[in-house]
Phi, psi and omega in degrees: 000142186246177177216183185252135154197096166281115158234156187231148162237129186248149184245153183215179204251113141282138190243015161202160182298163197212122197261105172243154164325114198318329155234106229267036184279345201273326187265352162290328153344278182294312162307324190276339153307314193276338176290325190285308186303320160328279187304334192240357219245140172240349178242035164008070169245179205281287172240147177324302187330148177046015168257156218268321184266355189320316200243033182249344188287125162299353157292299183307327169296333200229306230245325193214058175303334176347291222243046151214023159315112194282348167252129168278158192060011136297104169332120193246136162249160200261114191294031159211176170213126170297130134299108167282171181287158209298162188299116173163145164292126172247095156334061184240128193269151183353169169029010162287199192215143159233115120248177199217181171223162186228123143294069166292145189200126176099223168297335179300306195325333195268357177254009177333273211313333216237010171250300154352290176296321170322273183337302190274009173209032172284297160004290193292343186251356195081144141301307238212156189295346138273021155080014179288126206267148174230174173232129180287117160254328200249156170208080170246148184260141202240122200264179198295326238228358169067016102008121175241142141255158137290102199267315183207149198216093141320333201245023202183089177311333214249010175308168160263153164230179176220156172288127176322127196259072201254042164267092183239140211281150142309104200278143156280182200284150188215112163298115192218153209240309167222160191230128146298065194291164132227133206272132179248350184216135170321143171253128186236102176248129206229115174264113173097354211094322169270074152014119190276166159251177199308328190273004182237017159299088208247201205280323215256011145259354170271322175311286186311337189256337155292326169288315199284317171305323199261347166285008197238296175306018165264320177278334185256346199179345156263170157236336187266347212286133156310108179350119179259121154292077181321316231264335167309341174247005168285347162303320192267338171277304183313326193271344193261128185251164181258136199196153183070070174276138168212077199252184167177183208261106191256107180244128165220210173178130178256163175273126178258079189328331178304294208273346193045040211212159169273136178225135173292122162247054199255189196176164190266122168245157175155190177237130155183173191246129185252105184252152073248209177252098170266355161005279180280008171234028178281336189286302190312320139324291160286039127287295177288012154304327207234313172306327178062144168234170187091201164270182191024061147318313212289337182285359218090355197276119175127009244223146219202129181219166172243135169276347161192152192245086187259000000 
């Protein structure tokens, strides 16, 4: 069975040396709102609230579900997620290359074109808090099987290109016993309002929180995604323990224009082992490689590989 999930790695130019943040999800975020609210917003109002196109705007559909929640005061999520380049200062001088991947998923997907467009027209306002410009040269869509096309070559009229394929299979069930994770972007898990920490982390919060992430993107924006069955897999979420840990504590903080404040994003980087009978939660486990759990996803956070699957 497929669903709609598109990744893209978009590759860019620098067109000046460029400073990025040790973590750069927050701020690729924010150049990608803001170029996106550009390209699509049509009643160029202060927020989304009370406008008459919020729910035909592709900004508002991808960028602000807030104000297209069909109940009120349902928490709504956002169908897509930024990778950012890996946790580290980034330098890049004048004619380098940078990339990152953009995620889409569900109905965002039917907005391929209008992210597309965002990106490539990001350039003109800067990356970086010193306004430094890239140019979008590359566009490839990256399959379940780590395959790349090529959708577009900006710098090279006569490349081939291809159309977005956004058909992605639900991987099967794989009897497995055990998982070996690495958290590659913080994971920030919130029991209560309070970030669990590293040393109280155990399997059936990390489980729980991988299934609920992707039961909420199923319910809000796949509609093709397959009916999840909670009370079926909790035998295998109760049972399974976490173990051989080598986790810590990761801190950053982004600037929130809205709030006009610094907000603490820290979150668990690290390794540990997932033991139990996981069979039936193998799919959902190579799925949230590309979905990420925990909070603020839309940043990269929460972002997951297995080094071996048994």
């Amino acid at each position: 069975m497929t669903f709609p999930l598109v990744k893209l790695r978009l590759t860019f130019r620098a067109l000046q040396d460029m400073n990025f943040p040790v973590y750069s999800g927050s701020a690729l975020r924010g150049i990608f709102g803001k170029s996106l609210r550009r390209v699509s917003c049509l009643a160029k109002k202060d927020t989304c609230a009370d406008c008459a196109a919020a729910m035909t705007c592709p900004y508002a559909a991808i960028f602000e579900n807030g104000y297209t929640a069909v109940a009120k005061g349902e928490e709504m999520t956002n169908p897509y997620v930024i990778e950012p380049m890996a946790i580290g200062c980034k330098n890049i001088a004048q004619g380098d290359c940078f990339s990152f991947h953009h995620l889409l998923f569900g109905t965002a997907v039917e907005k391929l074109s209008y992210v597309l467009l965002a990106w490539s027209k990001a350039s003109n306002m800067g990356f970086t808090k010193e306004r430094t410009q890239a140019r979008l040269i590359h566009v490839h869509q990256v399959f379940a099987d780590g395959s790349e096309t090529l959708l577009y070559d900006f710098e090279n009229e006569d490349a081939e290109t291809a159309v977005a394929d956004p058909d992605f299979p639900l991987p099967d069930e794989r009897e497995t016993t055990a998982i070996r994770v690495r958290l590659k972007t913080p994971l920030r898990i919130q029991h209560h309002g309070h970030p669990v920490p590293a040393e109280k982390l155990t399997a059936r919060d990390f489980l729980t929180a991988l299934i609920r992430r992707q039961q909420t993107l199923a319910k809000q924006h796949i509609p093709d995604f397959p009916p999840i069955d909670f009370d079926a897999l909790r035998p295998g979420i109760e049972n399974t323990i976490l173990t051989d840990a080598d986790l810590h504590w990761f801190d950053w903080t982004r600037y929130s224009s809205r709030q006009k404040t610094k907000i603490a994003l820290g979150g668990i980087m690290g390794e540990f082992t997932l033991k139990g009978d996981l069979t039936k939660l193998s799919p959902y486990l190579i799925a949230g490689k590309y979905f990420h759990i925990g909070k603020s996803v839309v940043l990269g956070m929460g972002q997951y590989d297995f080094s071996r699957l048994f």
